[in-house]
C-alpha positions in Angstrom: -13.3 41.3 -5.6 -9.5 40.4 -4.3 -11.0 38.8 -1.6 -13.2 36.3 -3.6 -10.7 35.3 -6.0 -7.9 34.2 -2.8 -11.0 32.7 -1.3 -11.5 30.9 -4.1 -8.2 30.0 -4.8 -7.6 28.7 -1.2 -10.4 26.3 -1.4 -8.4 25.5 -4.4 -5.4 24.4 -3.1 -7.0 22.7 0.0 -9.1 20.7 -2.4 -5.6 19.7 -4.9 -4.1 19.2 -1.0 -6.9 17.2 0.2 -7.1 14.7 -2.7 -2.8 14.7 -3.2 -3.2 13.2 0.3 -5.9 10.9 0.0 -4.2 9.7 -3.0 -1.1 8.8 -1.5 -2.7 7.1 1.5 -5.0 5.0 -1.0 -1.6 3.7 -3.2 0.4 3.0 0.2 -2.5 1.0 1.7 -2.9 -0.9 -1.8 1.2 -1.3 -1.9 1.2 -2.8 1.5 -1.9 -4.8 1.1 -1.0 -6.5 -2.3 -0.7 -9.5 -2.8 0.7 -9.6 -6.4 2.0 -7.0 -8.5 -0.3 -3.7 -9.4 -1.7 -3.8 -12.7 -0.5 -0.8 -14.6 -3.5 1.4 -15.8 -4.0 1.4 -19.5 -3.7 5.0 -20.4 0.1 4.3 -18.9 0.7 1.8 -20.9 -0.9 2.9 -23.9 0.8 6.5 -23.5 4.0 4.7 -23.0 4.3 2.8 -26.0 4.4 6.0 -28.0 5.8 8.5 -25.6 7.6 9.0 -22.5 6.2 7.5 -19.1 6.9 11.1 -18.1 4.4 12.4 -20.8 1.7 10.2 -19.5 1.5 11.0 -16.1 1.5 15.1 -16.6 -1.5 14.0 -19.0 -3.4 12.2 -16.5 -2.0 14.9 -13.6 -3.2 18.0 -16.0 -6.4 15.7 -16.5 -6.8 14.9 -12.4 -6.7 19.5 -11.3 -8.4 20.5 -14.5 -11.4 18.2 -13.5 -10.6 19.5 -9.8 -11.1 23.1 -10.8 -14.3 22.1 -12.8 -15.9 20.2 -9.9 -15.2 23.0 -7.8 -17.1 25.4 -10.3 -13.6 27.3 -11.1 -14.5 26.4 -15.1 -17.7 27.9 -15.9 -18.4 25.0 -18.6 
């Protein structure tokens, strides 16, 4: 049973690796290919205005794993 769950949790970790990765190769190429200023997403903005910037992206980095794990079938919901 050990040996499923650190199976498990390995695939885990590559998958958060795998799309931390992607990620920040996809920002860099848009940073070094833009040709104005990034919009800022909404939920930034919007979280922003009532909270700290800080507060808004652990929402949307809690939001990015926990839909991770559930796509990977670690959630059974």
């Amino acid at each position: 049973m050990e040996v499923f769950n650190l199976s498990k949790q390995a695939k885990l970790y590559k998958t958060i690796l795998s799309f931390l990765e992607w990620s920040i190769t996809f920002f860099k190429s848009k940073l070094n290919h833009a040709k104005k200023p990034m919009k800022t997403p909404s939920i930034i903005t919007n979280a922003s205005k009532t909270s700290d910037l800080g507060d808004a992206f652990s929402m949307i980095e809690h939001s990015v794993i926990y839909n991770l794990l559930k796509t990977i079938g670690y959630y059974n919901s």
